[in-house]
N, C-alpha and C positions, 0 to 999 in steps of 0.2 A: 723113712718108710713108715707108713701107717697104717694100723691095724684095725680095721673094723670087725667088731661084733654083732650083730641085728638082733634087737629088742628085748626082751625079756633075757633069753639068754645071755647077750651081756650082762646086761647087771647082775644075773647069778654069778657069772665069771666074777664080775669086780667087785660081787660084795664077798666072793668066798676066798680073794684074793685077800682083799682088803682087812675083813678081819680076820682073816689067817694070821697077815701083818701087824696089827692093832694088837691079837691076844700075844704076840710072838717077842714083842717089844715090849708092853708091859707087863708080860711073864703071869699071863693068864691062860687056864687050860677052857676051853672051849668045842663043842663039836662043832662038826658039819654044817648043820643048821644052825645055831647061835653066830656062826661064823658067818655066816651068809646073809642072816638078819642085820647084826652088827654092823658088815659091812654096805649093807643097803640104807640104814640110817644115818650111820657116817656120811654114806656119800650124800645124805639130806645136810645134814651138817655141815659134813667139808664145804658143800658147794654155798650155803646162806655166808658160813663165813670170810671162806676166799673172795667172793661178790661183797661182802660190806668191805672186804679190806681192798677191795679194786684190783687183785691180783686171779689169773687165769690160772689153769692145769686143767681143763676137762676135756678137752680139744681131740685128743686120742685115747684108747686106753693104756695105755699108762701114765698121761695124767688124769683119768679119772682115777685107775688104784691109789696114785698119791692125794687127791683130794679126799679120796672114802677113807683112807686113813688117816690121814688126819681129824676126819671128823671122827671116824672109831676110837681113836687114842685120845681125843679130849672124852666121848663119851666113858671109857674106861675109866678115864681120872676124877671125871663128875662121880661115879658110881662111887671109886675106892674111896 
């Protein structure tokens, strides 16, 4: 089953998802907004790095939330 979002609204969905998940693992307090920033440049992140490494997850949304976290939770670890 696949779940489609259309445009903008997605990516609020997946960045507010995203770094909800990213501050929630690396035990960072975060609002609303930061949350939804975080997780929209994550998913710039997630997605340059799963592409160099030749691996997919952006296909649905929920492998976008898994790529925008992942890029949220390295950007976390670069910050800390």
């Amino acid at each position: 089953m696949t779940i489609e979002v259309p445009g903008i609204i997605g990516w609020i969905i997946v960045g507010l998802a995203a770094g909800w998940l990213a501050s929630t693992i690396m035990k960072r307090k975060g609002g609303l907004i930061t949350n939804a920033l975080l997780g929209l440049v994550g998913a710039i992140v997630g997605g340059v790095l799963f592409s160099l490494l030749g691996l997919e997850g952006g296909d649905n949304i929920l492998g976008s939330i898994l790529v925008a976290t992942v890029g949220a939770i390295l950007i976390l670890a670069i910050v800390q």
